[in-house]
N, C-alpha and C positions, 0 to 999 in steps of 0.2 A: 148779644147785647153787651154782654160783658167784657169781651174780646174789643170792641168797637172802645168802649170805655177806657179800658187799659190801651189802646192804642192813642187815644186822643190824650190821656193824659202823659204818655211819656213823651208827646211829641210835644204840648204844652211846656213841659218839662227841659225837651232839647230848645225852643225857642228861649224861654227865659236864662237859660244859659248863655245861649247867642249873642244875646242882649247883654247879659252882664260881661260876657270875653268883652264885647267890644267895646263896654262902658273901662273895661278896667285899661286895656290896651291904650286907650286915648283919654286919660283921666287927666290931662290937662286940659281937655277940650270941654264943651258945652254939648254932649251930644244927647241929638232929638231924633228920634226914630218915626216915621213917618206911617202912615199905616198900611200902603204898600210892600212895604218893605216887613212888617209883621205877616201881611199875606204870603209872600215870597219865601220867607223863611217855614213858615206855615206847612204851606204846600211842597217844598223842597223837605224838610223833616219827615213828614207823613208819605210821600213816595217813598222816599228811601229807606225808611225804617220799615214800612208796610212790606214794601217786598223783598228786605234783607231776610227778614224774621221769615216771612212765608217760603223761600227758597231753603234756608233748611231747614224748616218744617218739614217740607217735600224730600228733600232729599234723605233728610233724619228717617221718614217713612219707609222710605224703600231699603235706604243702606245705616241700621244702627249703629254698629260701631262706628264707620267709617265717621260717622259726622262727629264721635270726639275728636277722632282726630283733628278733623277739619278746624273745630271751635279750639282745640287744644294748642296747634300750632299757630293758630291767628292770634290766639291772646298772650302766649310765649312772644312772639314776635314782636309784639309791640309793647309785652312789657319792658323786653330789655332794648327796646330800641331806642329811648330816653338816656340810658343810661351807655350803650355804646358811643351814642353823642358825645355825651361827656368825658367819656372813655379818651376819646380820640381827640377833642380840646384840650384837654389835658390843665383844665381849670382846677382851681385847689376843689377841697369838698366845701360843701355847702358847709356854715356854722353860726348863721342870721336867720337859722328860720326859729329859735327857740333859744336864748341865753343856758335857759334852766337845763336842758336837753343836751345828755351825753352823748359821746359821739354814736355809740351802738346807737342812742335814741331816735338821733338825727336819721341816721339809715333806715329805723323802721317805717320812721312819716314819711320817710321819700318813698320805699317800696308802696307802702300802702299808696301814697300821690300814685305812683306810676301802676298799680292793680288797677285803682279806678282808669286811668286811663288805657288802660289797655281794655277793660271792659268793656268801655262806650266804642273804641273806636274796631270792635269787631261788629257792632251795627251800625255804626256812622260815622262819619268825619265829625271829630271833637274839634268842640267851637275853642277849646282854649287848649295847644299846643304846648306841652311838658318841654320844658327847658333847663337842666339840671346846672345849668354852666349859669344861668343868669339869676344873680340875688332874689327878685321875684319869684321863680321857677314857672314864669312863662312866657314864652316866645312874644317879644312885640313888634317882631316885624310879620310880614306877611309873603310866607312863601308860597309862591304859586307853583312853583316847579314841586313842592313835595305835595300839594293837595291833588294837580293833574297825575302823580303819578300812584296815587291812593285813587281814584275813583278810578281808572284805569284798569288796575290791575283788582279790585274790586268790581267792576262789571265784568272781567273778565273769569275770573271765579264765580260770580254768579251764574253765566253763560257755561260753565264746566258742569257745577253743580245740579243746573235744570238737566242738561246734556244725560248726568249718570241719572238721573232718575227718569228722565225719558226712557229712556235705555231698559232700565232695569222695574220701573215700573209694575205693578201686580194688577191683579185683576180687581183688585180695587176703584180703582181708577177707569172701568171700562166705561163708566157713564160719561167721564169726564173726553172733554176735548184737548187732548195732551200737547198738540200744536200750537193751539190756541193761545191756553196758559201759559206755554213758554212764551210763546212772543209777546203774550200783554205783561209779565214778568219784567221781560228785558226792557219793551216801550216804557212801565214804571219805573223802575230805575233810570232810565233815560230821561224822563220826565222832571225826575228830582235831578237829577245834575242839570237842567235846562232852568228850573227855577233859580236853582245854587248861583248859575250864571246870571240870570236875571240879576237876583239882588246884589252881586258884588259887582256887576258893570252898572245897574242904573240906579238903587236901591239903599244902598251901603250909605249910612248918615256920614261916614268918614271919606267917602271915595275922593276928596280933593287933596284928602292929604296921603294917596297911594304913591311909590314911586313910578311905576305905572299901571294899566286896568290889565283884568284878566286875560281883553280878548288878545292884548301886544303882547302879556306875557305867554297865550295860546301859540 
């Protein structure tokens, strides 16, 4: 029950994020969300957080060290991946996000910006996109070529992950149906990118001011 709890509320939690990326992204506009599209996001968060967590759970079960690693390198990754952006723009450094704030100070709120976001995005696609080159410090365009290629290689480390613990599995697991769960695993995840799709092609309160839909960008 509790587990249930905590899962509805961080999905809660990823929604009204959603919501506000996309209130801040288009804060010139009047945007109304329709309650479709609260569904959509809904059910797209709760796939994919449901079975990010539970994949290494499973795996963390059978291989302990290895899943620091796993968690270790996902959140290295994306911490400094904000920041090699900017690396390679070669934009001055940020110094409008705080008058009063020394330069060391400015660095420490940007690390900490880019920790949080390295966190969320080892269980989900972060609704608001770390952009260290832009006065904001968030992306407001909408790249589809880097979110296709984060769910990607994202279901594809989940499909590895079930794999080693298929594999290596104990006899813990003898009641379970290990075929099964992997495949209803991977259909959930699937599931949640299939919603993800839904709401940014039909859904999306902004979709008329895209420069094109997901599926042309597909």
């Amino acid at each position: 029950i509790f587990m249930v709890l905590s899962l509805l509320s961080i999905v809660y939690g990823a929604l009204r994020c959603n919501i506000l990326a996309i209130k801040i992204k288009y804060d010139d506009y009047n945007v109304r969300v329709k309650p479709a599209a609260y569904l959509c996001i809904f059910m797209w968060r709760s796939f994919e957080i449901a079975t990010r967590v539970t994949v290494l759970v499973l795996f963390g079960s059978v291989l302990q060290i290895w899943v620091f690693v796993v968690v270790l390198l996902n959140f290295l990754g994306f911490f400094f991946y904000p920041w090699i952006l900017f690396w390679l723009s070669k934009s001055p450094f940020p110094e409008n996000i705080e008058k009063e704030l020394s330069r060391l100070g400015t660095t420490i709120v940007l690390c900490l910006l880019t920790f949080l976001y390295a966190g969320i995005n080892m269980f989900c696609w972060s609704a608001a996109q770390v952009e260290l080159s832009d006065p904001d410090l968030i992306s407001k365009s909408q790249n589809w070529y880097r979110m296709t290629v984060y769910y990607i290689m994202r279901l594809m480390e989940n499909a590895f992950l079930l794999l080693m613990w298929y594999i290596y599995r104990t006899d813990f697991y003898l009641y379970v149906c290990a075929p099964l769960l992997f495949l209803q695993l991977l259909i959930g995840y699937c599931m949640g990118i299939f919603f993800m799709l839904v709401f940014y092609q039909f859904c999306h309160p902004c979709k008329k001011l895209f420069s094109s839909s997901i599926t042309e960008a597909l």
